[in-house]
C-alpha positions, 0 to 999 in steps of 0.5 A, spaced: 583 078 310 584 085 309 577 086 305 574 084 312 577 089 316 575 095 311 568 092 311 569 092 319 571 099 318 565 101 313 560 098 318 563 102 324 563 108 321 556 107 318 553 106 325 555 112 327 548 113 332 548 106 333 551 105 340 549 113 342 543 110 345 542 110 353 544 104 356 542 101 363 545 096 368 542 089 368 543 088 376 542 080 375 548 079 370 551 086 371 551 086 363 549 094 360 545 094 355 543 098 351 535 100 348 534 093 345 535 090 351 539 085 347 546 082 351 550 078 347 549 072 351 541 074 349 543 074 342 548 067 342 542 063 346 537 065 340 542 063 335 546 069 333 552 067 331 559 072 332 561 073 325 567 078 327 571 082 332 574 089 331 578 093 336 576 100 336 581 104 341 581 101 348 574 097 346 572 091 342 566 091 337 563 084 336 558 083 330 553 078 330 548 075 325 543 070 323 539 070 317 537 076 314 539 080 322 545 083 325 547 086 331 553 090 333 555 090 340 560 095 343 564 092 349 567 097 354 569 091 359 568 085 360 562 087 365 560 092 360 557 092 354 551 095 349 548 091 342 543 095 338 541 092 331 545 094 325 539 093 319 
């Protein structure tokens, strides 16, 4: 257990740019999203699998994967969040 919280760590602190890109508010789900145009819901629906959820302050950063792909998204509240590709 404490190996993935530091693996949790290593990957907040590598992604560094990965979450400062500009966002955009979906009017239809209210959801932000970032560049890629990913939303968790989006991810889930093409067979993404959440592997691990990390409180980083006052947000939760949700990582997802399938296959050889992962995204990271970032949630600043439950109508908010962004997700960009993590490799």
């Amino acid at each position: 257990m404490r190996l993935a919280a530091v693996t949790c760590l290593a990957l907040l602190t590598s992604l560094g740019g990965a979450f400062a890109q500009e966002t955009s508010l979906d009017a239809a789900s209210g959801e932000s999203q970032g560049n890629t145009g990913m939303t968790v819901g989006v991810l889930v629906s093409e067979g993404y699998e959440i592997r691990a959820a990390v409180r980083h302050g006052d947000r939760t950063i949700v990582f997802l994967q399938k296959d050889k792909s992962a995204y990271a998204c970032d949630f600043a509240t439950l109508a908010q969040s962004r997700c960009g590709s993590i490799n």
